[in-house]
Structures are given as C-alpha cells and as structure tokens.
FITORDO-317190 format. One line per 8 residues: number of its first residue (from 0); their letters; for each residue x negated, y, z negated of N, C-alpha, C, O. Coordinates in steps of 0.1 Angstrom, whole numbers. Layout:
FITORDO-317190
NUM	A	X:Y:Z:X:Y:Z:X:Y:Z:X:Y:Z ~ ... .
This chain:
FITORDO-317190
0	XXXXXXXX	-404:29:-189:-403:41:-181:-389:44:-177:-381:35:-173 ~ -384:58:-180:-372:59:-174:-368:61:-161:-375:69:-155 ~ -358:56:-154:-352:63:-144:-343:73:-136:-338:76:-126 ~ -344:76:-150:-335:96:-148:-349:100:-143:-359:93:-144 ~ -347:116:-133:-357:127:-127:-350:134:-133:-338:131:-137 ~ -357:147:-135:-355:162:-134:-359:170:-126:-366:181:-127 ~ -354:162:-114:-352:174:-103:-335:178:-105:-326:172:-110 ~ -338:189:-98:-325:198:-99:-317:197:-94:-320:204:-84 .
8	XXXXXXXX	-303:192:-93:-296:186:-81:-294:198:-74:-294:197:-61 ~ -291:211:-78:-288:223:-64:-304:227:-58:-307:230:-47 ~ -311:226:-67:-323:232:-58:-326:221:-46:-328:224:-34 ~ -326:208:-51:-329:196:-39:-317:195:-27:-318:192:-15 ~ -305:198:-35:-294:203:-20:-297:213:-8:-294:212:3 ~ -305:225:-16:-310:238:-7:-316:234:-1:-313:234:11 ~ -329:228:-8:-337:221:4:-336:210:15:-345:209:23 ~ -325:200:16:-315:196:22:-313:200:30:-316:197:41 .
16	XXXXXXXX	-304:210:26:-295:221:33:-303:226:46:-298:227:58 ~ -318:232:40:-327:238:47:-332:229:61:-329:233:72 ~ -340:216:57:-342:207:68:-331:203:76:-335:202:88 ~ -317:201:73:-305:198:82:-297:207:93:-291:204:103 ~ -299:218:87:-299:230:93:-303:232:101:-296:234:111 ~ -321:232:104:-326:229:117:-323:217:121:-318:218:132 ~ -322:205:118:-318:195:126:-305:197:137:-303:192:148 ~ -299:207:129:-289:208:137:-291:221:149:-293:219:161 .
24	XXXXXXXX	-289:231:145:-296:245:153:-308:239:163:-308:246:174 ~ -318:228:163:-329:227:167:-332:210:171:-343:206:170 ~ -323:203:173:-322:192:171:-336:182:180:-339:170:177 ~ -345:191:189:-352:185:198:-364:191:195:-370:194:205 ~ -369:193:188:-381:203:176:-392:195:175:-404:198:177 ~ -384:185:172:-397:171:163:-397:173:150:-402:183:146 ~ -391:165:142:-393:161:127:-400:147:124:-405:141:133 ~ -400:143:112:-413:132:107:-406:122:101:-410:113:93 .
32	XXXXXXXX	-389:127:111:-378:112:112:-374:113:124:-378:123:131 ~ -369:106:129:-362:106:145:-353:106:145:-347:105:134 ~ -344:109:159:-332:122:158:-327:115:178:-333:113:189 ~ -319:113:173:-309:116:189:-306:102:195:-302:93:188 ~ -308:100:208:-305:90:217:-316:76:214:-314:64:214 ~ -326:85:212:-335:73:213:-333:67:198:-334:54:198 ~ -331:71:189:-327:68:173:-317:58:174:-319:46:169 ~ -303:62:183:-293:53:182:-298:40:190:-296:29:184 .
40	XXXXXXXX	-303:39:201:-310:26:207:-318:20:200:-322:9:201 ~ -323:31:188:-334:18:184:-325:9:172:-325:-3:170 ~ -316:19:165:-311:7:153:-300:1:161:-293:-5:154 ~ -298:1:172:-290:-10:175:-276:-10:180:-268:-19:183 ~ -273:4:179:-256:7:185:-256:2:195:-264:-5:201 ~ -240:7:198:-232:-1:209:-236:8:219:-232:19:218 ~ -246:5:232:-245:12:239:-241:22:249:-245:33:252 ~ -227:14:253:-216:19:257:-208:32:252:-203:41:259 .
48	XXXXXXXX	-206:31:236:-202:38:227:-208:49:225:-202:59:222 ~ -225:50:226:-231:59:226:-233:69:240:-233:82:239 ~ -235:64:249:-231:70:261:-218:77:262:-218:89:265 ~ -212:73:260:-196:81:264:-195:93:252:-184:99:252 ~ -206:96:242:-206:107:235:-211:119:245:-218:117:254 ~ -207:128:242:-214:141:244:-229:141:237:-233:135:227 ~ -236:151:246:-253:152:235:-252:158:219:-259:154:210 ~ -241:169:217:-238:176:206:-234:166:196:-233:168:184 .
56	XXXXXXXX	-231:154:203:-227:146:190:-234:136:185:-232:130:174 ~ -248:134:196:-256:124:190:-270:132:187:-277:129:178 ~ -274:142:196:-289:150:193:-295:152:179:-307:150:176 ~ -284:155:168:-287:158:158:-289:144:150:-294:146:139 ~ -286:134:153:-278:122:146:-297:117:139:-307:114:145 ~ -295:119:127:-309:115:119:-305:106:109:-303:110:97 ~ -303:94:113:-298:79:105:-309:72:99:-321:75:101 ~ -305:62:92:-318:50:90:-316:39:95:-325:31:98 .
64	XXXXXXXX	-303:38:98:-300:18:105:-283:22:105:-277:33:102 ~ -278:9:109:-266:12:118:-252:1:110:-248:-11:112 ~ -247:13:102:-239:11:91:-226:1:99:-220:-8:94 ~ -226:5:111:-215:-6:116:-220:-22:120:-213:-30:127 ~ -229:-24:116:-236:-39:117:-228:-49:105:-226:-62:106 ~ -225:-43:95:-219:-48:85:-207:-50:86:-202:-56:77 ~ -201:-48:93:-184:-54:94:-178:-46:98:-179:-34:94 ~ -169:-51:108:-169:-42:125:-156:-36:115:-151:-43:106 .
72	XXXXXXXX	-152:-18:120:-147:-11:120:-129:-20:128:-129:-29:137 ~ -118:-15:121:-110:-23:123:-98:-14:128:-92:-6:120 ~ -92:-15:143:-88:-11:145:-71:-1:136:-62:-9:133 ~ -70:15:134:-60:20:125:-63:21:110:-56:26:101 ~ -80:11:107:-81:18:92:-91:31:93:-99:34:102 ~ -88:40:77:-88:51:74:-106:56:72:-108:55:60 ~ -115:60:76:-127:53:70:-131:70:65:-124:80:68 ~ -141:71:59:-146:79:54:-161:82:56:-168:74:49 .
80	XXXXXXXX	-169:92:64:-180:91:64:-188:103:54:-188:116:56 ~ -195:96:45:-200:104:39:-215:114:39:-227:112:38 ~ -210:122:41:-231:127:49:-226:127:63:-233:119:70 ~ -220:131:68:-213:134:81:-224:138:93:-224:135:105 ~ -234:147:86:-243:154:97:-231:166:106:-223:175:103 ~ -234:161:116:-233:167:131:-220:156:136:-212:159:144 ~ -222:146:133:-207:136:134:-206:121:141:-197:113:143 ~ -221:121:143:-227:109:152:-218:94:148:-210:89:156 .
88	XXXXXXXX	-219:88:135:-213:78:129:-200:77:126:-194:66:124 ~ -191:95:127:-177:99:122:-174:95:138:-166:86:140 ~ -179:102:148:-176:95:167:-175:84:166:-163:79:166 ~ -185:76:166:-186:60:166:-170:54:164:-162:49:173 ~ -167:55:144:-157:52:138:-144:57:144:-133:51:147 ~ -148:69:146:-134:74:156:-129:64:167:-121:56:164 ~ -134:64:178:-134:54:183:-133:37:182:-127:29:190 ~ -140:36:172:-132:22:166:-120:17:162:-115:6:162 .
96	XXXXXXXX	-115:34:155:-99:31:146:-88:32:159:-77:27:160 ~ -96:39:167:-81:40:176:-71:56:171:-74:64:162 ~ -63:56:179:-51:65:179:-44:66:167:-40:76:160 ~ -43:52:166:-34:50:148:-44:49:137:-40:42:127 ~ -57:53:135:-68:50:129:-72:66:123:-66:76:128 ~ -80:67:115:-81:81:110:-95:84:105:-97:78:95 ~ -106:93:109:-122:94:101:-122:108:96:-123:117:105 ~ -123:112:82:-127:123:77:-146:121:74:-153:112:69 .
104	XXXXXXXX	-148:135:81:-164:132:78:-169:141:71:-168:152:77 ~ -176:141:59:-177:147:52:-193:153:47:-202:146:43 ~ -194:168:47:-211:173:48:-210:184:43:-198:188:42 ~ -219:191:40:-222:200:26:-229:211:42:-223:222:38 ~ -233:214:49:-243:216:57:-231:220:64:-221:213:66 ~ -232:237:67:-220:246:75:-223:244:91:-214:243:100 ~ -238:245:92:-239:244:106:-237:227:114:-233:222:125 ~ -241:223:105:-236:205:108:-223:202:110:-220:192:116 .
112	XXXXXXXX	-212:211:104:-197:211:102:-192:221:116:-182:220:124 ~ -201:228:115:-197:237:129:-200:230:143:-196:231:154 ~ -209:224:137:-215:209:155:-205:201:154:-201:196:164 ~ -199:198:144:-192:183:145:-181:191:151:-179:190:163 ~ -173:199:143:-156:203:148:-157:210:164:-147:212:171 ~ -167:213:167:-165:219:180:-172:209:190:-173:212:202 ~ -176:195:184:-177:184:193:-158:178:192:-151:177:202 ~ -157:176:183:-144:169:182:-133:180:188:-124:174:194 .
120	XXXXXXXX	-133:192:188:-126:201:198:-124:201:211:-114:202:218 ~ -138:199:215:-144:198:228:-136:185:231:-127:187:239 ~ -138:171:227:-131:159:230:-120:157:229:-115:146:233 ~ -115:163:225:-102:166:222:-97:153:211:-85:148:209 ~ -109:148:204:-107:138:192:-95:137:181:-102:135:171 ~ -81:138:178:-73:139:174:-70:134:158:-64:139:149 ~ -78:118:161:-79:111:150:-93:114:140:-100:104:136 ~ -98:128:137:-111:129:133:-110:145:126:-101:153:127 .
128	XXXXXXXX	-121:146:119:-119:159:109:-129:161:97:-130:154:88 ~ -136:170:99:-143:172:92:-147:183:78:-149:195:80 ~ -147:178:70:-147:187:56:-160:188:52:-169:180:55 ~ -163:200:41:-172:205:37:-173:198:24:-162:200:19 ~ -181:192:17:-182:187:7:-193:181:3:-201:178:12 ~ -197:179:-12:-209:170:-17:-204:155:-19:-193:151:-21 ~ -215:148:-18:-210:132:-20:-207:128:-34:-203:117:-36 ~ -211:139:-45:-206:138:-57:-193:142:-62:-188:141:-73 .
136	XXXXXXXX	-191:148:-51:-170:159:-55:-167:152:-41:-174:159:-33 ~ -160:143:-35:-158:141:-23:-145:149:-21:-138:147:-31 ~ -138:157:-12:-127:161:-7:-116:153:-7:-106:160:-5 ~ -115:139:-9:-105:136:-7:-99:126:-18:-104:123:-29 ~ -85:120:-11:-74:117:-20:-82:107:-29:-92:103:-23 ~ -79:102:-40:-80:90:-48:-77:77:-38:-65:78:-35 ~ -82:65:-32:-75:58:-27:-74:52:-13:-73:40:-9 ~ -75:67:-6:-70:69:1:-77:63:18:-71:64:29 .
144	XXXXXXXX	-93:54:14:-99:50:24:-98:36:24:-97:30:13 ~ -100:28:38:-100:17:41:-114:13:38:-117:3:31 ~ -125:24:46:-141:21:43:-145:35:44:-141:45:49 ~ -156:33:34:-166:47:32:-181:41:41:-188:31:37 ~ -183:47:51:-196:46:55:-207:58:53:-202:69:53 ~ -221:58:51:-228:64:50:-241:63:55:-247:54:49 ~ -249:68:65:-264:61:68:-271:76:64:-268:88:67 ~ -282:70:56:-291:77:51:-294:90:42:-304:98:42 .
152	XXXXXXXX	-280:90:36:-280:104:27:-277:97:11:-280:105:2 ~ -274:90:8:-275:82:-9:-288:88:-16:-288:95:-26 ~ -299:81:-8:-310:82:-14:-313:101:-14:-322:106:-20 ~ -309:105:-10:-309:122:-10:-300:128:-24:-298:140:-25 ~ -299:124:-28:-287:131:-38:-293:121:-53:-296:109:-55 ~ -292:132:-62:-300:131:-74:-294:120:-82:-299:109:-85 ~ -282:123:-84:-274:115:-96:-263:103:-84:-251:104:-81 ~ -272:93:-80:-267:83:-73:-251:75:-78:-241:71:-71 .
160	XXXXXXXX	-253:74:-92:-242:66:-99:-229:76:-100:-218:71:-100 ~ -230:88:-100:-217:97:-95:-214:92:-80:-205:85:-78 ~ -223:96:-68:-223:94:-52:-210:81:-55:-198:81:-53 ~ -222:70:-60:-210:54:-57:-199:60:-68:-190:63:-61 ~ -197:61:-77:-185:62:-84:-174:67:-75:-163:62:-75 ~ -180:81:-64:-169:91:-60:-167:79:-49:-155:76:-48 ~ -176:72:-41:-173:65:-31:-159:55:-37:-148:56:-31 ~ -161:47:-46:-151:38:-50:-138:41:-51:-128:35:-47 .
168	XXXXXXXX	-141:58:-58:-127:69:-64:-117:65:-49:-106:60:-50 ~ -126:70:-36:-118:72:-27:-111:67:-21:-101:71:-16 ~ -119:50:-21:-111:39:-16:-102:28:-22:-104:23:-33 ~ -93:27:-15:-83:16:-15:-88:8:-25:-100:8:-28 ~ -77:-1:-32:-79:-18:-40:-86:-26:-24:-80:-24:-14 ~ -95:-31:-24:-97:-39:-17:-111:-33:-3:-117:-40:6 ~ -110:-18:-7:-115:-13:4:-128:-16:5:-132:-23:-5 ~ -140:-11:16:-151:-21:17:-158:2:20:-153:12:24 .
176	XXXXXXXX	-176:-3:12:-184:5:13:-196:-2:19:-204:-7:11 ~ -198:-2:30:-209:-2:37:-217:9:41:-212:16:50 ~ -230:12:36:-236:19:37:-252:19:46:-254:7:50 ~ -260:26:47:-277:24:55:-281:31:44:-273:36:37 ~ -293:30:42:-300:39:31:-317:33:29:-320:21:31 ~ -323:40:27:-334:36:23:-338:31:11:-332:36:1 ~ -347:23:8:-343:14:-4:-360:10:-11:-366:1:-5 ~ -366:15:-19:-377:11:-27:-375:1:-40:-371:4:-52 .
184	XXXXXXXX	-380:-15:-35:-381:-23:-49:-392:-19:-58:-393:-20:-71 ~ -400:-13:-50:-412:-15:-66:-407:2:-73:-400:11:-69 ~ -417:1:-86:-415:12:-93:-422:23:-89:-433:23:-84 ~ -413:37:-93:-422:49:-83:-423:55:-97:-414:53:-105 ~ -436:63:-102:-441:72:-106:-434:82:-114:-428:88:-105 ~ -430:89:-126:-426:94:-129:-427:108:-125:-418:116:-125 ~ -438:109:-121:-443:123:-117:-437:122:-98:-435:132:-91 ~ -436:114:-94:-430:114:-76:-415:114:-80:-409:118:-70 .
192	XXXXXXXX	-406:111:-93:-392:108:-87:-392:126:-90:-381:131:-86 ~ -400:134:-96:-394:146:-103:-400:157:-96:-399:169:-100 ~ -409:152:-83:-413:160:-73:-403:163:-63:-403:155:-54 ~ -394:175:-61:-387:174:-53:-390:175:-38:-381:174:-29 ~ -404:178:-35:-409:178:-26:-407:169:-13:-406:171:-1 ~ -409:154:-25:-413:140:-19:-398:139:-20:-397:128:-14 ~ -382:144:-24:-375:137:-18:-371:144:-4:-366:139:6 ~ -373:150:-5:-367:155:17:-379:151:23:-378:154:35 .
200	X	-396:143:19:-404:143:26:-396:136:44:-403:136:54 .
C-alpha cells in the first residue's frame, strides 16, 4: 500500500485556512478540539507563564501537547515557531529567550497573523515577529535557528518530508526540532488519507 494521498495540498490549506480563521475571529465558539486557558493547563505549561499572557494570546491557542517539555528553551537562542496560530507557543518562547533572544512565528492564516502582531504590539514584545508563510517555503534565512518548535500543525500539511526538510533548512549545525503533533502507528486506509475531509476533522 502506498503512502502518498492525493489530496490537494492548496485545497486542504483553504480548508485550514477556513477552520483557523474562526478559531481566531471566534475563539470561544466550541470546536471538536480545545482552545484557550483550559488547553494550556491541561498539557502542562508553565502556569505562571501563562497567566502573565493577555487572553488574545492564549484564547485562540489550539495545540496538541507542550513542545516545551522537550528541552527547556535557552536563554538568547533564536527559535522558530512553525504554525504560529495567534502566537500562544511564539509568547511562551519569547519569554524564555529573553531580551538578547529572538522568535519569528510563522502562519499562513491573515487573521491569526493580525491576532498575534497586535498582541505583541500591545506587549510591547520586542524580541518577537511574525510572518506569513507555509511550513513548506518557510520565510526565513538558511541556518538561521537555534530551535524550530511546532505543536500540532505537521500532521496538517500534505507533503510532510518538504515541512521537515524546510524545518532542518532553517536551523543551525547543531540546532534542535522539537515538535507536538499527533501521531498514528497503525495503517490508515487509502481511501481516509485522500479524504480531505478527515484531515481538518
């Protein structure tokens, strides 16, 4: 059985695009993932850390588990968040690096990009910044990351082995990719990986 789909990678971004969009515009709606304060307490953040956010920066926050469990964020390196959302994980890291520390967060989703920079405006967050981009073309330099973090947008994006390629492109000799993501061992159906339905279920 193969594991190529023929789903479409732009038509499954629209619909993407579509569900995130309200996540963001509508963040307290109810979706058939969880979203906000109570999301960040359940996978385990720093509580303190999450508190001292604004609501604009965690309401929207639709993760799977808590990418910074894997090896603590170090103060002044460069990190890269991929799938940025609204900026929940790009805050966190901000905060981690410090003054001399730097997080580009990166999202395809205009209104998720318009939540994040007018949270980070509002905070007057200095060391943070957010670009428009796919996890397949990332915006930035060759190199140029200490860590690329990501919770729960991999498995969203069709051609995964581009995603990690561009992740690698971006970081450093030595740099670390810790990511969240959701993860199926057994084998799925030919007819489910090419329903695009079942990937934004």
């Amino acid at each position: 059985m193969s594991n190529k789909t023929s789903v479409n990678p732009v038509e499954l971004r629209e619909q993407i695009k579509d569900t995130y969009r309200e996540v963001a515009i509508d963040p307290r709606k109810g979706y058939h993932f969880h979203t906000g304060r109570p999301l960040a307490k359940k996978l385990g953040y720093d509580q303190a850390a999450v508190d001292a956010l604004p609501d604009s920066a965690v309401e929207s926050f639709a993760g799977v588990s808590n990418p910074f469990v894997m090896r603590a964020i170090q103060p002044g390196e460069k990190v890269i968040d991929a799938g940025a959302g609204a900026g929940f994980d790009s805050f966190i890291a901000a905060g981690l690096v410090g003054e001399q520390g730097q997080v580009v967060g990166v999202d395809m989703t205009e209104q998720m990009l318009s939540k994040s920079r007018e949270t980070a405006s509002q905070m007057g967050a200095e060391n943070i910044s957010f670009k428009q981009g796919l996890l397949e073309e990332l915006p930035v330099d060759d190199g140029w990351a200490d860590v690329v973090i990501s919770n729960g947008v991999f498995n969203l994006c069709a051609n995964k082995q581009t995603v990690f390629n561009e992740a690698y492109r971006v970081l450093r000799p030595g740099g670390v990719l810790q990511f969240a993501d959701i993860a199926n061992g057994n084998s799925v159906p030919e007819e489910a990986r090419n329903n695009i339905d079942l990937w934004t279920a």
